[in-house]
N, CA, C, O and CB atoms as a CASP TS submission, in Angstrom:
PFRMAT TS
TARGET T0000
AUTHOR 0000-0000-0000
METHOD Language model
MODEL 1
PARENT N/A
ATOM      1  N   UNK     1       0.853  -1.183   0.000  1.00  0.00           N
ATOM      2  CA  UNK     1       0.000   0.000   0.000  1.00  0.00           C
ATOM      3  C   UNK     1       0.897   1.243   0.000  1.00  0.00           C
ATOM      4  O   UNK     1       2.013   1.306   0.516  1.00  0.00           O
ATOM      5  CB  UNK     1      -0.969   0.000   1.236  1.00  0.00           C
ATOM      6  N   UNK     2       0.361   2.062  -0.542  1.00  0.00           N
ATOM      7  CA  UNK     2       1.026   3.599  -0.718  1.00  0.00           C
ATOM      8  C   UNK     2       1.089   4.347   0.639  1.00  0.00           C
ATOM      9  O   UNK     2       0.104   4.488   1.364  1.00  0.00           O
ATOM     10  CB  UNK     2       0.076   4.600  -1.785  1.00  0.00           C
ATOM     11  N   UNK     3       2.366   4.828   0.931  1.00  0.00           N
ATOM     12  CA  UNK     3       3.144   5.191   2.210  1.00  0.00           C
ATOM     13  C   UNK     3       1.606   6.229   2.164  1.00  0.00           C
ATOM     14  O   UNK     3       0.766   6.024   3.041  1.00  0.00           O
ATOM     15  CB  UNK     3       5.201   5.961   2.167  1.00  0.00           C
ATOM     16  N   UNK     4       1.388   7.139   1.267  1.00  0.00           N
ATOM     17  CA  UNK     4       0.372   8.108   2.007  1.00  0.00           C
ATOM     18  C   UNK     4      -0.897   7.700   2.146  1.00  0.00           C
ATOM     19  O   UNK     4      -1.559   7.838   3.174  1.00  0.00           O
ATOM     20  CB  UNK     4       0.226   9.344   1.395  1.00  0.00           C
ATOM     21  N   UNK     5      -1.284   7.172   1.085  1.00  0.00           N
ATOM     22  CA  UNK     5      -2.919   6.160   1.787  1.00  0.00           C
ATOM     23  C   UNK     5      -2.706   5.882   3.292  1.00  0.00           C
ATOM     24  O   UNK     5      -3.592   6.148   4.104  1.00  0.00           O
ATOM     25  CB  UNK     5      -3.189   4.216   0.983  1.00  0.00           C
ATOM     26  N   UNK     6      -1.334   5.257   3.712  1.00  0.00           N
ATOM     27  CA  UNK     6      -1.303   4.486   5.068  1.00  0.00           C
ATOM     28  C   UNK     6      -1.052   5.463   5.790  1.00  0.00           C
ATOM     29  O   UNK     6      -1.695   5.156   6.794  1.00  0.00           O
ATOM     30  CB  UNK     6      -0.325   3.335   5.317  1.00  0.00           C
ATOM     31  N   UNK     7      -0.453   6.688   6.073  1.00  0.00           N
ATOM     32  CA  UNK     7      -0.765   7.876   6.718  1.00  0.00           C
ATOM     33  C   UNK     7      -2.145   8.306   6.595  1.00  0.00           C
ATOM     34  O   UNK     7      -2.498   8.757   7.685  1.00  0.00           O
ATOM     35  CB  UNK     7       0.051   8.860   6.272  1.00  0.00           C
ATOM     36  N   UNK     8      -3.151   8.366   5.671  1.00  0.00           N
ATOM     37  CA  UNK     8      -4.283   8.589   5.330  1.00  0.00           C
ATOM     38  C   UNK     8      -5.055   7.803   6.149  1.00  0.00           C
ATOM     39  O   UNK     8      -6.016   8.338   6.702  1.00  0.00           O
ATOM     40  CB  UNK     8      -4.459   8.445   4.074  1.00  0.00           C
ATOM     41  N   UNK     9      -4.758   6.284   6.396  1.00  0.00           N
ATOM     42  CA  UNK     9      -5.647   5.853   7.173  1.00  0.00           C
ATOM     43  C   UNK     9      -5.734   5.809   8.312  1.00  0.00           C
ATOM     44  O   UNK     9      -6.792   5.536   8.879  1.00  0.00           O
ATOM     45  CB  UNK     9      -5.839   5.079   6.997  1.00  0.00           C
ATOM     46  N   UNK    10      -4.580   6.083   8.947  1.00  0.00           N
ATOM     47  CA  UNK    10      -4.202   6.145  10.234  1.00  0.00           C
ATOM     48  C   UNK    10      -4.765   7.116  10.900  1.00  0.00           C
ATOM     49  O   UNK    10      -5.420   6.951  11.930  1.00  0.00           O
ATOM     50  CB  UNK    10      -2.979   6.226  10.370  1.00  0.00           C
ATOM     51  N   UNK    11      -4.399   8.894   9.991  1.00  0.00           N
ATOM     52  CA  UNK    11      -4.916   9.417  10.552  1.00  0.00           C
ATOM     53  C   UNK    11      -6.597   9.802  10.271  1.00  0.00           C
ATOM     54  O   UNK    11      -7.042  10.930  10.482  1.00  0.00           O
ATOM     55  CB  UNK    11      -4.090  10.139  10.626  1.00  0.00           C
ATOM     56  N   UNK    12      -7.187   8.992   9.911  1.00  0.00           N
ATOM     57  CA  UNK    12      -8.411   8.922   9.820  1.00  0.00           C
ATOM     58  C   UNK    12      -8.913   8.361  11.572  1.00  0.00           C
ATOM     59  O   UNK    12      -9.509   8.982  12.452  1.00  0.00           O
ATOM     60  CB  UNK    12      -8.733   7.909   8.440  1.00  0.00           C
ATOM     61  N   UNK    13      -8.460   7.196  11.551  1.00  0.00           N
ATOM     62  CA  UNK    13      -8.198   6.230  12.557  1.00  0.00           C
ATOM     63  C   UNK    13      -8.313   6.907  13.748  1.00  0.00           C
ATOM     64  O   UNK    13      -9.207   6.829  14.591  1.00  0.00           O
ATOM     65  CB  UNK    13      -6.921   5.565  12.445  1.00  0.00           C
ATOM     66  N   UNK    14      -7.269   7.610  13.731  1.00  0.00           N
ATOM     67  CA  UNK    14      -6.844   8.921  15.360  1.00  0.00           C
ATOM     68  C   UNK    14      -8.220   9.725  15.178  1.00  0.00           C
ATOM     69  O   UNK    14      -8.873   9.950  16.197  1.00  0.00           O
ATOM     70  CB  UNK    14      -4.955  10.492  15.134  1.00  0.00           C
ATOM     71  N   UNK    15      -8.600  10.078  14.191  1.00  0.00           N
ATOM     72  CA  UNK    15      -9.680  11.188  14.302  1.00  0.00           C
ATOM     73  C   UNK    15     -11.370  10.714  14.827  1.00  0.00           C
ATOM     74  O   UNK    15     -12.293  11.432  15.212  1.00  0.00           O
ATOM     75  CB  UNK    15      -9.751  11.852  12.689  1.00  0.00           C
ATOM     76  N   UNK    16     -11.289   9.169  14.645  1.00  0.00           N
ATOM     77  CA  UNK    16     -12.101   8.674  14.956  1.00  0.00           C
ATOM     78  C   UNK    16     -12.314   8.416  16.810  1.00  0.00           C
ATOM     79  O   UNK    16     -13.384   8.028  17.279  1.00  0.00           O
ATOM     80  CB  UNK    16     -11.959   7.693  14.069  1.00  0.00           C
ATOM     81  N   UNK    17     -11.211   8.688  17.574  1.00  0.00           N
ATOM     82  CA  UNK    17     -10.955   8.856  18.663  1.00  0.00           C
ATOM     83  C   UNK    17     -10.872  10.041  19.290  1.00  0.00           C
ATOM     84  O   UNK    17     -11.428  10.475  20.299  1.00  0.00           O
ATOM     85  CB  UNK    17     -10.164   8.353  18.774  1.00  0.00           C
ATOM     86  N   UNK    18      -9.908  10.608  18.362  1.00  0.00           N
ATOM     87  CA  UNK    18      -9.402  12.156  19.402  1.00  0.00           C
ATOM     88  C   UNK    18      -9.731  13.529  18.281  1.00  0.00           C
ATOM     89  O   UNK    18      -9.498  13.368  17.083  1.00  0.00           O
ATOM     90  CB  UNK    18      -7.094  12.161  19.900  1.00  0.00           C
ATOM     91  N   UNK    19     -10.165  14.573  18.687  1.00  0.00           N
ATOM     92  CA  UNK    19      -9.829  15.322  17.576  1.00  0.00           C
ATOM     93  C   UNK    19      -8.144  15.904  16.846  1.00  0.00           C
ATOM     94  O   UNK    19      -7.590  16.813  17.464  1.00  0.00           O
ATOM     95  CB  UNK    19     -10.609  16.381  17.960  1.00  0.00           C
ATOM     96  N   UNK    20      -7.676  15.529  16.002  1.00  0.00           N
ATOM     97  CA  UNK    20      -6.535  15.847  15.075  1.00  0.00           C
ATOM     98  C   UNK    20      -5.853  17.234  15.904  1.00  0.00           C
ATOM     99  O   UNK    20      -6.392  18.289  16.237  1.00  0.00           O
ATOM    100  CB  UNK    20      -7.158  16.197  13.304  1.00  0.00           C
ATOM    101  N   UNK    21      -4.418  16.736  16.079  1.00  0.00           N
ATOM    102  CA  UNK    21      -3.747  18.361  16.334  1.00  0.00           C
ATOM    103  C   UNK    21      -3.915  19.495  14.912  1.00  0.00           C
ATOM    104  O   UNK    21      -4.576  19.458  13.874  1.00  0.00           O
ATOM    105  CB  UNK    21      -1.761  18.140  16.645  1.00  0.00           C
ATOM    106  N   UNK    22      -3.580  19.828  15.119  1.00  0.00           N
ATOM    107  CA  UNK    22      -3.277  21.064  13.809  1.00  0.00           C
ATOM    108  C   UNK    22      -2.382  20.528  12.400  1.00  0.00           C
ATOM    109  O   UNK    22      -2.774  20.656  11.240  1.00  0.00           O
ATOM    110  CB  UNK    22      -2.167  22.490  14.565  1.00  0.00           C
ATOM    111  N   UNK    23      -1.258  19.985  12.782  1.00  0.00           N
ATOM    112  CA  UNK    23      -0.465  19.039  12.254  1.00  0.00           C
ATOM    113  C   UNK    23      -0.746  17.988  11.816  1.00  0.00           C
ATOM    114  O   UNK    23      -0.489  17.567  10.688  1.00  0.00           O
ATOM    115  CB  UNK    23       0.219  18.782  12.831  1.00  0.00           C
ATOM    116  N   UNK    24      -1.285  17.476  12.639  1.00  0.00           N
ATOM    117  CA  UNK    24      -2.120  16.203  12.177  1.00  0.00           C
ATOM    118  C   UNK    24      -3.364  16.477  10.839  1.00  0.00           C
ATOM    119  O   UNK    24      -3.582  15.546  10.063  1.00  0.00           O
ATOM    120  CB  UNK    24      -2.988  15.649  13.695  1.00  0.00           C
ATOM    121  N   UNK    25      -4.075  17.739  10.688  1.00  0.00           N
ATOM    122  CA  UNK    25      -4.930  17.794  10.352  1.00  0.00           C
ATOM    123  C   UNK    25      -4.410  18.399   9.415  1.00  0.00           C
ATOM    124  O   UNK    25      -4.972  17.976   8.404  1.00  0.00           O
ATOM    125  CB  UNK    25      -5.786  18.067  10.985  1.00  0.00           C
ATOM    126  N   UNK    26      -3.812  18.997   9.194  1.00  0.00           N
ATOM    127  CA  UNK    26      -2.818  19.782   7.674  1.00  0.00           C
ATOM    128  C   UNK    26      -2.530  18.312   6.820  1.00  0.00           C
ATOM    129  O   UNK    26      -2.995  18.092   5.702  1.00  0.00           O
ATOM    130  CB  UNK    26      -0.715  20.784   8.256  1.00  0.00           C
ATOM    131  N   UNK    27      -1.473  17.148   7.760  1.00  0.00           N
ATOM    132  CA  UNK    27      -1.348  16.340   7.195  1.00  0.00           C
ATOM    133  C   UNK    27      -2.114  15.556   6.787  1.00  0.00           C
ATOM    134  O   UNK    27      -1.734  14.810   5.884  1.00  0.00           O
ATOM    135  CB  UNK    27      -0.797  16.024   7.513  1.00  0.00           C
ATOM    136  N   UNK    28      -3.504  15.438   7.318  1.00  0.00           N
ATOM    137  CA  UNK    28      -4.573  14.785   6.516  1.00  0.00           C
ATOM    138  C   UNK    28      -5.211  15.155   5.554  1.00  0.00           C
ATOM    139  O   UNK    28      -5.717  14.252   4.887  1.00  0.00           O
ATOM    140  CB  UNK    28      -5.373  14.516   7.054  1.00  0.00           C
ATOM    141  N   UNK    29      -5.414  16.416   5.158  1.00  0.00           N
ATOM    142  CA  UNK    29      -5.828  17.527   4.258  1.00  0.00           C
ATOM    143  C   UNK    29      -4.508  17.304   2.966  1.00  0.00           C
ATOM    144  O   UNK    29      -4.966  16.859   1.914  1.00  0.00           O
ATOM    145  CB  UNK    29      -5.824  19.283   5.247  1.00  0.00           C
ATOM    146  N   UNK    30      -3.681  17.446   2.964  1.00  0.00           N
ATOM    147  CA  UNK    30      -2.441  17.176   2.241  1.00  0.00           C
ATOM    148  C   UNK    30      -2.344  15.551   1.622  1.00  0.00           C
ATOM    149  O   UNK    30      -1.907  15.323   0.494  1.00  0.00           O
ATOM    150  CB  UNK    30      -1.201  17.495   3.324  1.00  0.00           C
ATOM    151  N   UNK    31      -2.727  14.697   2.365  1.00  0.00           N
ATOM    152  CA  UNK    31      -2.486  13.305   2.151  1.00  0.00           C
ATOM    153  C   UNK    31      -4.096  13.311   1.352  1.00  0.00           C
ATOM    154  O   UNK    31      -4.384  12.672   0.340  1.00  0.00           O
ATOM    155  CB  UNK    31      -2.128  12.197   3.766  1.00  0.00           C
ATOM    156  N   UNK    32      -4.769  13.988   1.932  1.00  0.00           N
ATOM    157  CA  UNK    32      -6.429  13.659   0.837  1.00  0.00           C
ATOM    158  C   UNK    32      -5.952  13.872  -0.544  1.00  0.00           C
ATOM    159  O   UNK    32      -5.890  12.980  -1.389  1.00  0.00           O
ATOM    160  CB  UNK    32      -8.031  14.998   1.077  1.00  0.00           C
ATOM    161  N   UNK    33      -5.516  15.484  -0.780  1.00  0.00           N
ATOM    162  CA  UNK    33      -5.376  15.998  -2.211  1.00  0.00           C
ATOM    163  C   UNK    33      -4.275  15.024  -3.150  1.00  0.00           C
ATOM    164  O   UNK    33      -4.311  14.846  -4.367  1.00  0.00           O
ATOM    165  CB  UNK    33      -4.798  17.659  -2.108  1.00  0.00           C
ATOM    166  N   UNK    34      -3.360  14.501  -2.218  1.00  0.00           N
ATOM    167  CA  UNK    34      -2.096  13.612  -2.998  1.00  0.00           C
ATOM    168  C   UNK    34      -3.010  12.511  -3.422  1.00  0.00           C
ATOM    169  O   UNK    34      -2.794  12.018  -4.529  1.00  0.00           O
ATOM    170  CB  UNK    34      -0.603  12.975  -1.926  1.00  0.00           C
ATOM    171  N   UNK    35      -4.078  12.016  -2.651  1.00  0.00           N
ATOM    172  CA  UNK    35      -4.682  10.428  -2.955  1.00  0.00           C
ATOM    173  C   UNK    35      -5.826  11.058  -3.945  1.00  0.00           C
ATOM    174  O   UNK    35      -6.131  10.176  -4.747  1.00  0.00           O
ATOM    175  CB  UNK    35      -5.435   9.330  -1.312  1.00  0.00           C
ATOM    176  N   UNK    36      -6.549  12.220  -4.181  1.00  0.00           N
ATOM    177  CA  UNK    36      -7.507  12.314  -4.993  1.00  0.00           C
ATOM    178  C   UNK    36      -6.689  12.608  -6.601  1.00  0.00           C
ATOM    179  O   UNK    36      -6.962  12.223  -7.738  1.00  0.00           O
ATOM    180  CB  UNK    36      -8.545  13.495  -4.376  1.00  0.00           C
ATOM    181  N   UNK    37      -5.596  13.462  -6.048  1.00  0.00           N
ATOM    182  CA  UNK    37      -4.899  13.559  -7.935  1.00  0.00           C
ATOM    183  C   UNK    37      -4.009  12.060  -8.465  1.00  0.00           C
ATOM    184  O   UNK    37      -3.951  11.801  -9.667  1.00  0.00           O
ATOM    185  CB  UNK    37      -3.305  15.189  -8.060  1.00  0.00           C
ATOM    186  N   UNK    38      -3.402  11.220  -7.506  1.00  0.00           N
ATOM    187  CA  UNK    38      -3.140   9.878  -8.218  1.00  0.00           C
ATOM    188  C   UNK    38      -4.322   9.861  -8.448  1.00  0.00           C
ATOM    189  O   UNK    38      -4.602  10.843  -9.137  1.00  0.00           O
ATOM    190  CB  UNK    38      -2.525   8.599  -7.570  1.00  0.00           C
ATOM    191  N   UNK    39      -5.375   9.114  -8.181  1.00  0.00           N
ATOM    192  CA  UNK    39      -6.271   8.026  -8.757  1.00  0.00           C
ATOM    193  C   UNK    39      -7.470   9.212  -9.532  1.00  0.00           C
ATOM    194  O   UNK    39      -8.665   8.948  -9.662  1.00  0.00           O
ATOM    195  CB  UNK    39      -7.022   6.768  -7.286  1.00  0.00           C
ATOM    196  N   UNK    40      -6.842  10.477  -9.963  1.00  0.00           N
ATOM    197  CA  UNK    40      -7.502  10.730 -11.262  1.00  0.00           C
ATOM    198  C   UNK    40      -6.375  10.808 -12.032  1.00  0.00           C
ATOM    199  O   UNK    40      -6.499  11.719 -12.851  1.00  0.00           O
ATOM    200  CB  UNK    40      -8.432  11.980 -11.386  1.00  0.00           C
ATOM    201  N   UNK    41      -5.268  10.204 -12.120  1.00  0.00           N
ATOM    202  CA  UNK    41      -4.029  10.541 -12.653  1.00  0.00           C
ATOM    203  C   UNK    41      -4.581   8.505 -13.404  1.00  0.00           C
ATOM    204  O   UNK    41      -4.788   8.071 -14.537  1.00  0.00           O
ATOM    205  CB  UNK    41      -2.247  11.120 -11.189  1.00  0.00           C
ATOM    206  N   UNK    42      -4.605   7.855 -11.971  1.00  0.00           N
ATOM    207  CA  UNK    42      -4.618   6.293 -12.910  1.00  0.00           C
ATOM    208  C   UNK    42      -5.964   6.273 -13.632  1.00  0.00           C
ATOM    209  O   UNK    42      -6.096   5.464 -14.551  1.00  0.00           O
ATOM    210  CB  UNK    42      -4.543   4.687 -11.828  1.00  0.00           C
ATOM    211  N   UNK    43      -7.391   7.413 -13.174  1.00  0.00           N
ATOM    212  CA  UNK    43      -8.531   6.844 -14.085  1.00  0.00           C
ATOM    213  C   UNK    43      -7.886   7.360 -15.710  1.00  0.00           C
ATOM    214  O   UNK    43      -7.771   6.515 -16.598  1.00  0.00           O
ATOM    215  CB  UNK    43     -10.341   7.664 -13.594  1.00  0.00           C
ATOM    216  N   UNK    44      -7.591   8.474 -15.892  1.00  0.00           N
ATOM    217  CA  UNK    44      -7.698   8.667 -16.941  1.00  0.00           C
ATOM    218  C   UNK    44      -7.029   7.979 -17.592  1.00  0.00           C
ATOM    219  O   UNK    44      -7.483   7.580 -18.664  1.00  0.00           O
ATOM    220  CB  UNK    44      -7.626   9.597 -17.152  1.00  0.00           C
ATOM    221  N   UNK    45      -5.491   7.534 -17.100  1.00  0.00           N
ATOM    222  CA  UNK    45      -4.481   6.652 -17.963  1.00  0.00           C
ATOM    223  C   UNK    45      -5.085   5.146 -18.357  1.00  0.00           C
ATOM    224  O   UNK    45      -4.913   4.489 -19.385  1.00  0.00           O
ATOM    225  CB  UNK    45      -3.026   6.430 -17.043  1.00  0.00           C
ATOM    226  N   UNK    46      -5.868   4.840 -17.137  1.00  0.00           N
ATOM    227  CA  UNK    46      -7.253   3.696 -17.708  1.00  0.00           C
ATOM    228  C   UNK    46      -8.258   4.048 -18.806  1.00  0.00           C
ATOM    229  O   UNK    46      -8.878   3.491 -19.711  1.00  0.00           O
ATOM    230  CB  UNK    46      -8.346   3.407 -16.483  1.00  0.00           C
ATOM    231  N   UNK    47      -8.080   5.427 -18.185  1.00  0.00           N
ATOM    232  CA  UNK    47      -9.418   5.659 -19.985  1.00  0.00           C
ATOM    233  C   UNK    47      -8.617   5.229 -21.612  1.00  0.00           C
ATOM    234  O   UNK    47      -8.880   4.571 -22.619  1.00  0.00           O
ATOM    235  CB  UNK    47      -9.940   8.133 -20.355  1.00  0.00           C
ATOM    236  N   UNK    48      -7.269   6.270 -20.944  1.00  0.00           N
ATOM    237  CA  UNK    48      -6.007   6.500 -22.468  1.00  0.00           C
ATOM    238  C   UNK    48      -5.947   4.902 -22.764  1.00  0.00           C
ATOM    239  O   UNK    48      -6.307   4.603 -23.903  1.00  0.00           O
ATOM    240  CB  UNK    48      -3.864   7.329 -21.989  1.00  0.00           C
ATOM    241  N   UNK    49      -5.625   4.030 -22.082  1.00  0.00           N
ATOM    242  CA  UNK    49      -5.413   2.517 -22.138  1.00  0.00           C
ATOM    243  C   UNK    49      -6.186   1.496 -23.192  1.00  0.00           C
ATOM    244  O   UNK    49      -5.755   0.703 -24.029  1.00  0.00           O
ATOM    245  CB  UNK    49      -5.771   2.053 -20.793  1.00  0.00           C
ATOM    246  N   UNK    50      -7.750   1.938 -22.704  1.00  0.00           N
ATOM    247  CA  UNK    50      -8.958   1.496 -23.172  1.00  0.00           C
ATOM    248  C   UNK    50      -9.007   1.612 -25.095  1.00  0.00           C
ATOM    249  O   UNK    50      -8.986   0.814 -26.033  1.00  0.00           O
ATOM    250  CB  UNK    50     -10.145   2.524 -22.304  1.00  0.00           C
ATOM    251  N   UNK    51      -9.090   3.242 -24.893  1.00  0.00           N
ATOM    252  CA  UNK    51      -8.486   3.728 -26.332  1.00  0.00           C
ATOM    253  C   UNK    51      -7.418   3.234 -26.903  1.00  0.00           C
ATOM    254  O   UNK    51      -7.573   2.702 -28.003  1.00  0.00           O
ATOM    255  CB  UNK    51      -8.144   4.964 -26.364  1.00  0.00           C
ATOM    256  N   UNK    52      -6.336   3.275 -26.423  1.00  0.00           N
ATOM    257  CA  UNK    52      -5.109   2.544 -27.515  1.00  0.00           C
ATOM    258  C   UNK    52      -5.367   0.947 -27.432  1.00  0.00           C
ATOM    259  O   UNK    52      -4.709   0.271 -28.224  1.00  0.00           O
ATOM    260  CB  UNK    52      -3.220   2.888 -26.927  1.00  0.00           C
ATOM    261  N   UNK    53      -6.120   0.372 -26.690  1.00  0.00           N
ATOM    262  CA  UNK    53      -6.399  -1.317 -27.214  1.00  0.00           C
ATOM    263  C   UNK    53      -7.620  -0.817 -27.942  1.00  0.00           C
ATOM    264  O   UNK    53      -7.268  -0.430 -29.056  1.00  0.00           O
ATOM    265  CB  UNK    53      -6.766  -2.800 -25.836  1.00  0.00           C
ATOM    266  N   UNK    54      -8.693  -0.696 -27.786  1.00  0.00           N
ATOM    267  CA  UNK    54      -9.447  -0.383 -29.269  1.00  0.00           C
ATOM    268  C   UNK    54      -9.423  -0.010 -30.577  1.00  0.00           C
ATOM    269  O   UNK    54     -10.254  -0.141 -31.476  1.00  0.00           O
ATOM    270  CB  UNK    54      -9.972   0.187 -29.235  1.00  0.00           C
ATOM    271  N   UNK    55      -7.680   0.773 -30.517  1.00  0.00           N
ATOM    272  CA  UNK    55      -7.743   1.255 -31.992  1.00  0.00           C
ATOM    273  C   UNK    55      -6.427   0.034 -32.376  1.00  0.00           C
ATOM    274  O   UNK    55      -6.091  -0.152 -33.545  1.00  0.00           O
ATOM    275  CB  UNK    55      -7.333   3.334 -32.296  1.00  0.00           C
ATOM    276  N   UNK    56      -5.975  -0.497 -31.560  1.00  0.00           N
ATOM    277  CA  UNK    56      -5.381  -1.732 -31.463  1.00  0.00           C
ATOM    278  C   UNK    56      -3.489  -1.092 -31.498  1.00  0.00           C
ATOM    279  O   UNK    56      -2.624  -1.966 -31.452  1.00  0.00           O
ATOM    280  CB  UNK    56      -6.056  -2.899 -32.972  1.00  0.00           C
ATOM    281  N   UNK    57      -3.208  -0.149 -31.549  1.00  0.00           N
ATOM    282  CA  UNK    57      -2.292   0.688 -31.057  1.00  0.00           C
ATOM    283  C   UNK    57      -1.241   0.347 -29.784  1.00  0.00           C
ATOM    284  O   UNK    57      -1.004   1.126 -28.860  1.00  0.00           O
ATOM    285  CB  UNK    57      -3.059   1.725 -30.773  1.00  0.00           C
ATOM    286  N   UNK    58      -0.575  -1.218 -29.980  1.00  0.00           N
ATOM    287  CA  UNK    58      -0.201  -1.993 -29.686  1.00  0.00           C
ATOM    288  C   UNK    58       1.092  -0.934 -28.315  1.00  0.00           C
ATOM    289  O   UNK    58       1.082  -0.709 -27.105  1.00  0.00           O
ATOM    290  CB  UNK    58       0.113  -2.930 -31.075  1.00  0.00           C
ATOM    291  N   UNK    59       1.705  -0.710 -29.111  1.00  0.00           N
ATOM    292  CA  UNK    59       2.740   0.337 -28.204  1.00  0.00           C
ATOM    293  C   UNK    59       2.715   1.173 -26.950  1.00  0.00           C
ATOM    294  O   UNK    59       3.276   1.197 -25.854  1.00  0.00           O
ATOM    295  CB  UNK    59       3.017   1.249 -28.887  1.00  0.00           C
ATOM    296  N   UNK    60       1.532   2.048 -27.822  1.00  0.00           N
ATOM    297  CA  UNK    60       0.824   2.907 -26.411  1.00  0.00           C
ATOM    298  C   UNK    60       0.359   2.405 -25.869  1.00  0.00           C
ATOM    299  O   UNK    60       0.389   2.867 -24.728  1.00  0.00           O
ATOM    300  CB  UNK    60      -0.010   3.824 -26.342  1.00  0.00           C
ATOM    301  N   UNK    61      -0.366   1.271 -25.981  1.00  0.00           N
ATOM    302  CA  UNK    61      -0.961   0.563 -25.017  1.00  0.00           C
ATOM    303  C   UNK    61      -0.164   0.285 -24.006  1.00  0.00           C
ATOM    304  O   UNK    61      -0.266   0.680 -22.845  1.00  0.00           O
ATOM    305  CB  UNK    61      -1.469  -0.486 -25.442  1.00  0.00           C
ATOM    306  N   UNK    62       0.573  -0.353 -24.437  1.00  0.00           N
ATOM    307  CA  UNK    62       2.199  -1.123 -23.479  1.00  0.00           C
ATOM    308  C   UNK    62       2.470   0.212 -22.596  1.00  0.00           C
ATOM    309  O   UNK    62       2.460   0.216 -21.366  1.00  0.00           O
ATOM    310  CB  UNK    62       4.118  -1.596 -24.800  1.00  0.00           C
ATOM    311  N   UNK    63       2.692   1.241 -23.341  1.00  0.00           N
ATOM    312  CA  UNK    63       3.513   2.144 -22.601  1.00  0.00           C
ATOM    313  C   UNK    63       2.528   2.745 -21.036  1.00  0.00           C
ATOM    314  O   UNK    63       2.949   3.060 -19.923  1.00  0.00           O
ATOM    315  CB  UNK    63       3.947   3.507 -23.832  1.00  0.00           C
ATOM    316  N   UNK    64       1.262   2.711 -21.535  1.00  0.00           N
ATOM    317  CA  UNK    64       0.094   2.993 -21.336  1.00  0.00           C
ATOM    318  C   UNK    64       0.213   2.399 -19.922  1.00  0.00           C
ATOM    319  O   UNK    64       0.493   3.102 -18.952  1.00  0.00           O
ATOM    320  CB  UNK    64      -0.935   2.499 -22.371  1.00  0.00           C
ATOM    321  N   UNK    65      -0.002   1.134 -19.848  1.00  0.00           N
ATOM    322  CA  UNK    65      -0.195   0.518 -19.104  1.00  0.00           C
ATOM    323  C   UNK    65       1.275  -0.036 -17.720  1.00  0.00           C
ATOM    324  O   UNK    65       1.164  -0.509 -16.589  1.00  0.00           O
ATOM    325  CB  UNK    65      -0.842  -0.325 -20.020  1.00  0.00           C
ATOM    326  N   UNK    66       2.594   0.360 -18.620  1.00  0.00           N
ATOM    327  CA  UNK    66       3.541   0.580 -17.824  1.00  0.00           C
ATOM    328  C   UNK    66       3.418   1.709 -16.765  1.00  0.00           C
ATOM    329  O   UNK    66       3.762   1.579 -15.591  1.00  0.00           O
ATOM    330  CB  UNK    66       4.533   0.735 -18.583  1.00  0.00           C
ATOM    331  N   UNK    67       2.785   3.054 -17.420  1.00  0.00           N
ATOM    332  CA  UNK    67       2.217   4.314 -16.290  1.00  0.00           C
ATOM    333  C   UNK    67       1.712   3.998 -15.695  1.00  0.00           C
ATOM    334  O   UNK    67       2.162   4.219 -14.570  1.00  0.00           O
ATOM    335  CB  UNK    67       1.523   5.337 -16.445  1.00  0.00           C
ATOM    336  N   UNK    68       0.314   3.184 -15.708  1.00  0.00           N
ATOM    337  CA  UNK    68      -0.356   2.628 -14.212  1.00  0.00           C
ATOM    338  C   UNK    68       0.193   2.216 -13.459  1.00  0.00           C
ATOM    339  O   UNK    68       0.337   2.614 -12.303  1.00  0.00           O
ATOM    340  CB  UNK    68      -1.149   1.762 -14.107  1.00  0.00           C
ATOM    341  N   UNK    69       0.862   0.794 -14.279  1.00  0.00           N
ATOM    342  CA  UNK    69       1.665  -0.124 -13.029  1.00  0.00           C
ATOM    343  C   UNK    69       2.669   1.150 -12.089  1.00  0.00           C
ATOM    344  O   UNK    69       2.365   1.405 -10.923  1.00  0.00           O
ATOM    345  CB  UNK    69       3.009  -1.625 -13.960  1.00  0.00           C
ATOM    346  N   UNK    70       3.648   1.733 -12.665  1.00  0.00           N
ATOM    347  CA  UNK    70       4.386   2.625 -11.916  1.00  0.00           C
ATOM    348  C   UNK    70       3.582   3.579 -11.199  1.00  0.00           C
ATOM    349  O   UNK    70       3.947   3.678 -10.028  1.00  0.00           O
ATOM    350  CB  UNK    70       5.282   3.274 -12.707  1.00  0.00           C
ATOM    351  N   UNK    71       2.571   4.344 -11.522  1.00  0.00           N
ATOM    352  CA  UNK    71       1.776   5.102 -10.407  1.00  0.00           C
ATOM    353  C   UNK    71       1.544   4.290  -9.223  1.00  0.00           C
ATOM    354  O   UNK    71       1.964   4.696  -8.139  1.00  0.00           O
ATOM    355  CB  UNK    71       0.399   5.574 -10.893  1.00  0.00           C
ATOM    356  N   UNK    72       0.828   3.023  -9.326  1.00  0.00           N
ATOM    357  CA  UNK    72      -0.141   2.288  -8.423  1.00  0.00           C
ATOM    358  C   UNK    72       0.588   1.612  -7.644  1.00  0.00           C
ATOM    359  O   UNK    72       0.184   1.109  -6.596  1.00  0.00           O
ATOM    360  CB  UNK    72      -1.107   1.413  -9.024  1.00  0.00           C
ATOM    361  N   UNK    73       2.330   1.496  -8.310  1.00  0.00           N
ATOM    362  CA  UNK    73       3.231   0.619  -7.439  1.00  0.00           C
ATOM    363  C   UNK    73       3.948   2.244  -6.514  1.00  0.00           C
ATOM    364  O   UNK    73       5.034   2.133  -5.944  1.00  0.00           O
ATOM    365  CB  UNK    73       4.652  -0.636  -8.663  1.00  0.00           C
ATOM    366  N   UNK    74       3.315   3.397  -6.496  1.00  0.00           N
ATOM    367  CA  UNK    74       3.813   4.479  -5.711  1.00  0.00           C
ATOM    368  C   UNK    74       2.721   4.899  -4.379  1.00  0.00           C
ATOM    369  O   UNK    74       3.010   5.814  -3.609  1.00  0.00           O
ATOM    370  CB  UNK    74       4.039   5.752  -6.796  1.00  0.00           C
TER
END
């Protein structure tokens, strides 16, 4: 799992107990926006993906799909 998801959940976790220091709560605010722009970073490269196997665009596809793997393995 991605080092900031797992800060993400944690401090979800704490907040469900205590209310967040200041710090804490910057860093959860910060760790949201990092996890909402990857996974519109992997939908669309899933959209781009979709497209280069339909037009059968063998390459981009590959390359295509090397970007996910490397985002999703971050």
């Amino acid at each position: 799992m991605n080092v900031v998801a797992e800060r993400f959940i944690e401090l979800a976790v704490i907040q469900y107990y205590r209310p967040l220091t200041m710090k804490e709560l910057s860093e959860f605010v910060e760790s949201y926006r990092y996890l909402i722009n990857r996974q519109w970073r992997i939908a669309k490269l899933r959209n781009m993906s979709l497209i280069a196997y339909e037009i059968g665009d063998t390459d981009w596809h590959h390359e295509i799909c090397s970007r996910i793997e490397k985002l999703e393995g971050m």
